[in-house]
C-alpha positions in Angstrom: 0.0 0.0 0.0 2.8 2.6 1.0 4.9 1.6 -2.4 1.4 2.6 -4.1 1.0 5.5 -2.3 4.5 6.9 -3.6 4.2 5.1 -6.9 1.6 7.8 -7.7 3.2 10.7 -5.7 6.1 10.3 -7.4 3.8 10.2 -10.6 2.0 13.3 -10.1 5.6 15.8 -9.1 6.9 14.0 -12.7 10.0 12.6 -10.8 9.8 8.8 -12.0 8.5 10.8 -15.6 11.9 11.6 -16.2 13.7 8.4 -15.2 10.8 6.8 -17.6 11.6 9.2 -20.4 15.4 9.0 -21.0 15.1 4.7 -20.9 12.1 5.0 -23.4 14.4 7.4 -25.2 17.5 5.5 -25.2 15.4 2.1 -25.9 13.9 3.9 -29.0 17.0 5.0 -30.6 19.2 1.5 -29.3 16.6 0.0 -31.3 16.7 2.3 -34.4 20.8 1.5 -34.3 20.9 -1.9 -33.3 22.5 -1.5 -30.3 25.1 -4.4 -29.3 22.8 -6.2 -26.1 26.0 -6.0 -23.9 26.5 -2.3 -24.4 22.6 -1.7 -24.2 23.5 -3.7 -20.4 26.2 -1.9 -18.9 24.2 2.1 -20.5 20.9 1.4 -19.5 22.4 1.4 -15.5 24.6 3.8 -13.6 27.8 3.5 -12.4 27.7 5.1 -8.9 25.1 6.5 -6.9 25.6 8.6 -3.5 23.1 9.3 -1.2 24.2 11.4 1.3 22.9 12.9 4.8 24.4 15.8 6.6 23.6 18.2 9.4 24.1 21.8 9.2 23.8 24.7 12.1 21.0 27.1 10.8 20.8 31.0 11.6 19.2 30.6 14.8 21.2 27.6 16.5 19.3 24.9 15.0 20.9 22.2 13.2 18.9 20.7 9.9 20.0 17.1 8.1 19.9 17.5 4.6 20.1 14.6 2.0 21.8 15.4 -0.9 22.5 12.7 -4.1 25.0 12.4 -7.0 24.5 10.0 -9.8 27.6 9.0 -11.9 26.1 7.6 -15.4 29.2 6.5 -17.1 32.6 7.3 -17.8 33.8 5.6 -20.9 34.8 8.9 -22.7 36.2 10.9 -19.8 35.9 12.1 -16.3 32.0 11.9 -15.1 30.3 15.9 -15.9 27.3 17.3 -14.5 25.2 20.0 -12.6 24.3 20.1 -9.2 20.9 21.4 -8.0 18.9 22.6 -5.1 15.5 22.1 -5.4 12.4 20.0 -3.8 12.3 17.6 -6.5 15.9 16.2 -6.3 15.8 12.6 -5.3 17.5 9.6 -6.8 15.4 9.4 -9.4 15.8 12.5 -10.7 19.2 12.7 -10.9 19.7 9.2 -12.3 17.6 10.4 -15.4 19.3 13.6 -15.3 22.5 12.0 -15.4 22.1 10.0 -18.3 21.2 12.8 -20.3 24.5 14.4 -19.3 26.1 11.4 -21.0 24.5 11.6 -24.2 24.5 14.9 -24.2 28.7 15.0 -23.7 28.8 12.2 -25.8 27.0 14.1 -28.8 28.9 17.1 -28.4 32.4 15.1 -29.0 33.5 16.0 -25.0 35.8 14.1 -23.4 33.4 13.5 -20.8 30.9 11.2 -19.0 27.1 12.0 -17.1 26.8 12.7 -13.9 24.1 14.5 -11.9 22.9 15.5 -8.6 21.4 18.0 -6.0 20.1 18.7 -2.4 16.4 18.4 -1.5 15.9 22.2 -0.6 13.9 24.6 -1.6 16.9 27.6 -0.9 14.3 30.4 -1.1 13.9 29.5 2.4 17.4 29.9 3.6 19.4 33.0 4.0 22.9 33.6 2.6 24.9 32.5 4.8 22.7 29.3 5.4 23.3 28.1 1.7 26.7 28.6 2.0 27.3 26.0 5.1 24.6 23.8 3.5 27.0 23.9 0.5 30.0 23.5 2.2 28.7 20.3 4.1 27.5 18.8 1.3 31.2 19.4 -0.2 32.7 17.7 2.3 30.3 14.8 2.4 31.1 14.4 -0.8 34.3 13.9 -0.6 36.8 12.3 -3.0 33.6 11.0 -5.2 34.4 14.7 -7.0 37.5 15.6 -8.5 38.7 17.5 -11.6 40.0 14.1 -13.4 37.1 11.9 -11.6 33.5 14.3 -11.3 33.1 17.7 -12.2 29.9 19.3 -11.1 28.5 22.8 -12.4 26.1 24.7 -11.7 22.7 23.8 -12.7 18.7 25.0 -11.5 18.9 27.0 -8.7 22.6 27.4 -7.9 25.1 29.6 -9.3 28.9 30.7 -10.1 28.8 32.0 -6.2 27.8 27.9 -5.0 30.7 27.0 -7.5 33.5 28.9 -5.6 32.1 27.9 -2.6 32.6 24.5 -3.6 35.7 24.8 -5.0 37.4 26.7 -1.7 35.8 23.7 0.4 36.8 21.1 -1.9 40.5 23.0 -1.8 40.8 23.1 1.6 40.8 19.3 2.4 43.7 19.3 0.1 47.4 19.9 1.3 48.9 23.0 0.3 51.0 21.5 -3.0 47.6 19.8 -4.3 45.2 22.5 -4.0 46.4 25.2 -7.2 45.9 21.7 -9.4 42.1 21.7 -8.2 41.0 24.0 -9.4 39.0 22.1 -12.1 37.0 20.7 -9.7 34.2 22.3 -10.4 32.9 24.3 -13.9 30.9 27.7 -13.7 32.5 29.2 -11.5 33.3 33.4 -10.9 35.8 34.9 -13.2 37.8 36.1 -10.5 38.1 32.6 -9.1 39.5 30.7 -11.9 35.8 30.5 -14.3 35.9 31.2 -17.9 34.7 34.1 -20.2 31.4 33.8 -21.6 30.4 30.4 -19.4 27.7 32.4 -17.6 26.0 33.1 -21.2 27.1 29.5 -22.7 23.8 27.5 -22.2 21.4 30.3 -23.3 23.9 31.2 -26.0 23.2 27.4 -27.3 20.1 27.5 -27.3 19.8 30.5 -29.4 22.4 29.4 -31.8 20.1 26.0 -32.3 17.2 27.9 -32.8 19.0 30.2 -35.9 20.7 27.0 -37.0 17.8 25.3 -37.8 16.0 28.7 -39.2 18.7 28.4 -41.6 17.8 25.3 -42.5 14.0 25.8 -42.9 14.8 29.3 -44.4 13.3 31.2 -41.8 13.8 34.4 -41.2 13.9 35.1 -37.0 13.0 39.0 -37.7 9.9 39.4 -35.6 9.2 35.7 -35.1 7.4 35.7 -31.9 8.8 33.5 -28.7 7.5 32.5 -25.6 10.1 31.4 -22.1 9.3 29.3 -19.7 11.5 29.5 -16.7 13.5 33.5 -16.9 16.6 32.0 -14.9 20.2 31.8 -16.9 19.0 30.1 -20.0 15.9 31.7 -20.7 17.2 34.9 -20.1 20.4 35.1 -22.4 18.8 32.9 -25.0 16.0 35.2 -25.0 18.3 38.4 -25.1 20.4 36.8 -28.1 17.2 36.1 -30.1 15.9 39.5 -29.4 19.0 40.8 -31.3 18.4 38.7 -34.1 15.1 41.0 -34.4 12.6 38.2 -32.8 10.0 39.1 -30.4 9.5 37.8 -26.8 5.8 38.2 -26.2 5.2 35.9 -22.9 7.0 34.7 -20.2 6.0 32.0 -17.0 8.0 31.3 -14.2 7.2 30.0 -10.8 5.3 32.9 -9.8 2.7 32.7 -12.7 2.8 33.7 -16.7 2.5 37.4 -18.4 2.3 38.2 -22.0 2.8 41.5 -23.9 1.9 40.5 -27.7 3.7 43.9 -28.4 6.7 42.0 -27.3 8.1 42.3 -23.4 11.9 43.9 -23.7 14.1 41.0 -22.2 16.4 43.5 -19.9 13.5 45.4 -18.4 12.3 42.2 -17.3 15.8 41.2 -16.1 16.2 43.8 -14.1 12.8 44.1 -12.6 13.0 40.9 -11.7 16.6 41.6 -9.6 14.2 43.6 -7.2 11.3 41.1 -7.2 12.7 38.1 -5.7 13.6 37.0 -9.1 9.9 36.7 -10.0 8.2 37.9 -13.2 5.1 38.4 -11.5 3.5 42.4 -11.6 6.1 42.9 -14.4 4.4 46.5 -15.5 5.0 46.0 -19.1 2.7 43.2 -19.2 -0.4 41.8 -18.4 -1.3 38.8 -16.6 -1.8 35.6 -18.1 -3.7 32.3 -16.4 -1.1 29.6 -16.5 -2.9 27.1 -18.2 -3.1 28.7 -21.4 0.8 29.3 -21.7 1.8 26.6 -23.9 -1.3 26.9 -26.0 -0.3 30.7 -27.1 0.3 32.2 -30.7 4.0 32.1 -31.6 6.7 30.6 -33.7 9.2 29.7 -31.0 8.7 27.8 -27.5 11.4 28.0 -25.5 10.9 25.2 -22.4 14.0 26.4 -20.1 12.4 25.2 -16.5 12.4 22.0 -15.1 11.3 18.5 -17.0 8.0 16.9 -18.2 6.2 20.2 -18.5 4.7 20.0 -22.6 2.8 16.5 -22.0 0.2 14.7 -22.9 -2.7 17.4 -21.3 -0.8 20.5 -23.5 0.5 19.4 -26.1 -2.9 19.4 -28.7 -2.9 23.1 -27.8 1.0 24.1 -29.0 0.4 26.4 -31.7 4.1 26.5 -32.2 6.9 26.0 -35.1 9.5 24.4 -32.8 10.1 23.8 -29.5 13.4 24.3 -28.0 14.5 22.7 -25.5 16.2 24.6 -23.0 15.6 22.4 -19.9 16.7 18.9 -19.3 13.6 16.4 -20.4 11.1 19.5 -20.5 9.0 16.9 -23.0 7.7 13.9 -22.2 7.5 10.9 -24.6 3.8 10.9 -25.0 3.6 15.0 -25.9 6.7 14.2 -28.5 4.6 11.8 -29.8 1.6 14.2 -30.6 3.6 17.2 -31.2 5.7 15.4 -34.2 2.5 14.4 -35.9 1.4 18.1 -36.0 4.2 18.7 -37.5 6.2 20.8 -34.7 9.8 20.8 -34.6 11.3 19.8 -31.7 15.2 20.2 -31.2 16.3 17.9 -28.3 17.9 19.2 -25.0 21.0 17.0 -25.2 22.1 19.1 -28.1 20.2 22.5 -28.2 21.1 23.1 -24.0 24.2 21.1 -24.7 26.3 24.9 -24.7 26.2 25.4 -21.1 28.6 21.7 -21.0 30.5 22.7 -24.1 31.6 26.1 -21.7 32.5 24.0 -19.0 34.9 22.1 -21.3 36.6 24.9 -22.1 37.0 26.8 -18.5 38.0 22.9 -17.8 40.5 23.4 -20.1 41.7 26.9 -19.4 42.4 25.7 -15.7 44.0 22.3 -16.7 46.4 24.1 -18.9 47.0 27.6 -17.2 45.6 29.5 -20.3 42.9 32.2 -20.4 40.9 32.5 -23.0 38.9 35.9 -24.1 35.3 36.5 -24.4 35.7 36.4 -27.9 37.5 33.3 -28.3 35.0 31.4 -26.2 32.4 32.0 -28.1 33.8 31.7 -31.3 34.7 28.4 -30.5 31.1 27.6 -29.1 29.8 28.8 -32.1 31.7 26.2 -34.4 31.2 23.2 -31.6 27.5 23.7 -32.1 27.2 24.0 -35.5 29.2 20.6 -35.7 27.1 18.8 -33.7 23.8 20.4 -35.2 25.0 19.6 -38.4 25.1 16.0 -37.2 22.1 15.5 -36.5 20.7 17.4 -39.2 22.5 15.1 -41.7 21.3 11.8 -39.5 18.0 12.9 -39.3 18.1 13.7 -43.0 19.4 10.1 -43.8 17.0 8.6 -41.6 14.2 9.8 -42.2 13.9 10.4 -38.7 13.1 13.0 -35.9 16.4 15.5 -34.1 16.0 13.5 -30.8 16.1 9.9 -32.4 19.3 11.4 -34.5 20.8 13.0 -31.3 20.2 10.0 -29.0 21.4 7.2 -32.3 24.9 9.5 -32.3 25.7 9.7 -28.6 25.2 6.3 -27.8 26.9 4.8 -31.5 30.4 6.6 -30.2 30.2 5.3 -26.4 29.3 1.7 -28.6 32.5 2.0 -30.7 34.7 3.2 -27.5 33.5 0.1 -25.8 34.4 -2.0 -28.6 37.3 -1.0 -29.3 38.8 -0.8 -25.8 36.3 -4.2 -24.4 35.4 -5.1 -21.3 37.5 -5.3 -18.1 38.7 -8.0 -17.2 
């Protein structure tokens, strides 16, 4: 009765959705490939997974136990890569599907990298400052040596930041001894400028997203000149990939976050809303440039560009039939569930994948990996110039394998990433 009971809880917050997703996925494109049945065995599991439970002293004197998770996916291709997130949905679950979309992402983008993934269960609205930074620092140490620049490299991911990197890092640092700890600095990706991050990694995610979505214009010969776009989720992504598209000439005309959905068909300028939202608890709510709009009816609005940049399984099976949109593109990790993909490819809609059109935010963290590996620092300008032609490699990829095929950009995307970890386990076999 109790495994019922969360059977459907975990149903209804869309935590096992995910898990069920990325297998479905992966089955569907091992199939499509034919898939060697040993190395459909060892990717359809993890590696590692740590569960973790640690007390921290709060504000007022009280101490709090916090369970915190990282899923390693696989490593064939390199050192296990991955965001970390605080949020009320984290659970084992979550980050195991979340993790194996890190490895087919990495693996797609040609990284020398595997998947990882993992979080706290926290809602960190709910903590102050200096609260998040012992909760971080805990969780750093509970960690341990399961993180490490040539073993696990976390980033940052929904609800954490450059700030939770270098927090991280200087914990991570100071279990090390004095020689060790200027070699460590790799430890982590995303992090400040002044503390060893990289140029243009703050922008890298939403930057990918925006070069997808002009990629594949290309393609269809669109022009993005006042195309209209809605956001969902105004954090990182949705923010710069909004701000780049609205300099190609496109038009943002609704927005939804946590705190509810506005709409200005006369197009909502992406900077005011930034900075209104600075002073508004990073809420887009009472944005004065806009009206309100009922939640429900987000995904069902007029426009030529969806941009899903919140948390997984939010187009499904209930709003799918109402997407009026060209494309969809994915800015989240798993913001579509198999079902919706289903319906939405039938109308016609264009979907580009999130393990290659978010897949710039890891491609950044390759190269501030990199930069601290080798001692180099790279400007603005380079880093972005060499994002730009990552991308288009990798979208040109799957453009030619879905060409080929016959076939849809997530089939192509997942029948890539999993064909190069099946010729690197292959080629190297299997220990002993």
């Amino acid at each position: 009765m109790i495994a019922q009971e969360e059977k459907e809880k975990r149903q209804k917050t869309g935590k096992q959705g995910m898990l069920e997703n990325v297998m479905r996925q992966f089955n569907h494109a091992s199939d499509s490939i034919g898939l060697n049945p040993d190395i459909r065995k060892i990717l359809e599991i993890t590696n590692n997974e740590l569960v973790v439970h640690f007390p921290v002293k709060m504000d007022d004197g009280n101490v709090e136990v916090f369970t915190g998770y990282r899923v390693q996916h696989n490593n064939a291709l390199g050192p296990y890569k991955g965001g970390l997130r605080y949020h009320p949905t984290v659970d084992i679950d979550a980050a195991r599907a979340l993790a194996m979309w890190m490895t087919w992402k990495t693996s797609l983008a040609g990284l020398p990298f595997g998947g990882a993934k993992g979080g706290i269960q926290i809602d960190p609205a709910k903590y102050s400052a200096a609260e998040l930074e012992r909760i971080t620092r805990r969780f750093t140490y509970a960690l341990g040596d399961n993180i490490g620049p040539e073993l696990d490299i976390p980033a940052p991911d929904v609800n954490t930041n450059a700030q939770t990197m270098a927090w991280i890092l200087d914990t991570y640092m100071s279990t090390k001894s004095p020689n060790e700890r200027s070699s460590n600095l790799h430890v982590v990706t995303g992090k400040p400028v002044g503390a060893g991050g990289s140029e243009g990694r703050d922008r890298a995610t939403g930057y990918g997203v925006y070069l997808c979505i002009k990629f594949w214009a290309a393609h269809n010969n669109i022009d993005l000149k006042g195309r209209k776009f809605i956001v969902q989720g105004f954090g990182n992504v949705g923010y710069w990939a909004s701000r780049f598209l609205e300099e190609e000439g496109a038009l943002l005309i609704a927005v939804q976050d946590a705190s509810g959905s506005i709409i200005n068909r006369e197009g909502i300028p992406v900077d005011e809303l930034f900075t209104y939202m600075a002073g508004n608890k990073n809420a887009v709510a009472g944005f004065p440039r806009a009206d309100v709009l009922r939640n429900e009816e987000f995904f069902g609005l007029d426009c030529d560009i969806c941009i899903p940049a919140a948390l997984g399984n939010q187009i499904t099976d209930k709003n799918a039939d109402a997407i009026k949109a060209l494309l969809i593109a994915e800015g989240a990790n798993g913001p579509t569930d198999v079902q919706a993909e289903k319906i939405l490819l039938e109308k016609g809609v264009a979907i580009i994948p999130d393990i290659l059109c978010n897949s710039g935010g890891v491609i950044g963290s390759y190269f501030e990996w990199l930069q601290n590996r080798n001692g180099e620092i790279w400007q603005l300008e380079e880093v972005m110039e060499k994002l730009q032609k990552k991308l288009r490699e990798s979208f040109s990829r799957v453009m030619r394998v879905t060409d080929e095929k016959n076939t849809d950009m997530r089939t192509a995307a997942f029948s890539i990433a999993i064909e190069r970890l099946e010729q690197a386990y292959m080629q190297r076999g299997i220990f002993p």
